[in-house]
C-alpha positions in Angstrom: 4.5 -4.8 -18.2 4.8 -8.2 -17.9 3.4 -10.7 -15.0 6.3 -10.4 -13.7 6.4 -7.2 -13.0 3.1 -7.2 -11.3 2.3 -10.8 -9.8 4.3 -9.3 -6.3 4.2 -5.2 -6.5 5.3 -4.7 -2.4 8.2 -7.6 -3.1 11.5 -6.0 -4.0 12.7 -8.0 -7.4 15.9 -9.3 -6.0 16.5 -11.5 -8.9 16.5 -8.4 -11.3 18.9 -6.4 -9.2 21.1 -9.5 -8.7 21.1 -9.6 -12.6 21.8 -6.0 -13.0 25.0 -6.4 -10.0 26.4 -9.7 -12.7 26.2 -7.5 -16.1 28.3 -4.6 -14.0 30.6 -6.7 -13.0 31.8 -7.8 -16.2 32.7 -4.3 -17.7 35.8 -3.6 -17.3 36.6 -0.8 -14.3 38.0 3.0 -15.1 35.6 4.1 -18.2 36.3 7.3 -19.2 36.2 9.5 -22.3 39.5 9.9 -24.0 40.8 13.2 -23.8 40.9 15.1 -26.2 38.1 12.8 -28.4 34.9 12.9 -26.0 33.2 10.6 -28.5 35.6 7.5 -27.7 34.8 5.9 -24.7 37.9 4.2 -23.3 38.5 1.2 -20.4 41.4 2.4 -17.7 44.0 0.5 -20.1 43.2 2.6 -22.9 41.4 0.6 -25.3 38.1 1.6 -27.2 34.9 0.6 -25.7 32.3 2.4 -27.5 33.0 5.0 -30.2 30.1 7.8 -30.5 32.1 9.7 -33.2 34.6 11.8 -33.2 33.9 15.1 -31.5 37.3 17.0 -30.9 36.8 19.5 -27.8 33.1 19.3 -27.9 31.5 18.4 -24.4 29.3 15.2 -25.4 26.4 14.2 -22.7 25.9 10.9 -24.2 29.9 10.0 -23.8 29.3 11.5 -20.3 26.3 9.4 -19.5 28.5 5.8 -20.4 31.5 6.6 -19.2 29.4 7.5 -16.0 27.1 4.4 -16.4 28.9 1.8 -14.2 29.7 3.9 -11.5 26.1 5.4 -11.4 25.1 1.8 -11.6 26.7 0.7 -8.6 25.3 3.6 -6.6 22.0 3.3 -7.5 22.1 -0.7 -6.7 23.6 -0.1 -3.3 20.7 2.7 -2.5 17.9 0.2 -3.6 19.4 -2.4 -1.2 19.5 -0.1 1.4 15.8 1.1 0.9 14.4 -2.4 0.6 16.2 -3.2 4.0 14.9 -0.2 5.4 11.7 -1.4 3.9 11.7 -4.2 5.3 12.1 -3.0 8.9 9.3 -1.3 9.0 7.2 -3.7 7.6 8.3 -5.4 10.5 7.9 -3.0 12.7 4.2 -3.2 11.5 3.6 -6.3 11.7 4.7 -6.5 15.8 3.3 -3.0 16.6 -0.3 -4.8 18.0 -2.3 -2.0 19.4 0.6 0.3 19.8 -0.5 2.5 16.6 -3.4 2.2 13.8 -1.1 -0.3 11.6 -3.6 0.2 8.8 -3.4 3.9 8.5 0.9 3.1 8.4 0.3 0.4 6.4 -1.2 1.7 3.6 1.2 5.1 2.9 3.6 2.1 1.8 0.6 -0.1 -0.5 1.5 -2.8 2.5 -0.9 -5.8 4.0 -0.1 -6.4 7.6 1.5 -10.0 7.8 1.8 -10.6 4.3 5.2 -10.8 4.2 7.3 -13.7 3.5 9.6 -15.3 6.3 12.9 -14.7 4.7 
């Protein structure tokens, strides 16, 4: 793990995600595995991406997985964004509850320091 990873554990690594939404953007949309060949991996227009080997009829999960990979991508980035804004809400929440609730005992089922956050 590098520094990176670990100098801010409780802040969501927005330039990493961002990163991950550039590279998806620039494959080209409609993978899918060419009928009839499920170890060619094909853009919408027909033209070979990735070639796993030629594997007739046979169901291939690794031709599966990539021709699944930017859609699956794209899902998993717009959950993450929704957690970390959910996240973030309660984090604030926390940090304005004052004596409402023991923000301690809620604070640390999320590894979170009360007012620690960054005004964004």
């Amino acid at each position: 793990m590098s520094s990176r990873d670990t100098a801010f554990p409780g802040r969501p690594d927005t330039d990493r995600l961002n990163a991950i939404e550039t590279r998806l953007t620039a494959v080209p949309d409609g993978w899918r595995q060419r009928d009839g060949d499920a170890g060619l991996i094909e853009d919408a227009h027909g033209h070979p991406i990735a070639v796993l080997g030629t594997s007739g009829d046979l169901p291939l999960p690794l031709g599966e997985f990539l021709a699944a990979v930017p859609a699956d991508t794209d899902w998993l980035t717009q959950q993450l964004r929704q957690a970390w804004a959910q996240l973030d809400q309660l984090r604030d929440r926390i940090d304005n509850a004052g004596r409402l609730m023991d923000t301690n005992h809620v604070a640390t089922a999320i590894d979170y320091v009360p007012g620690s956050r960054d005004s964004r």
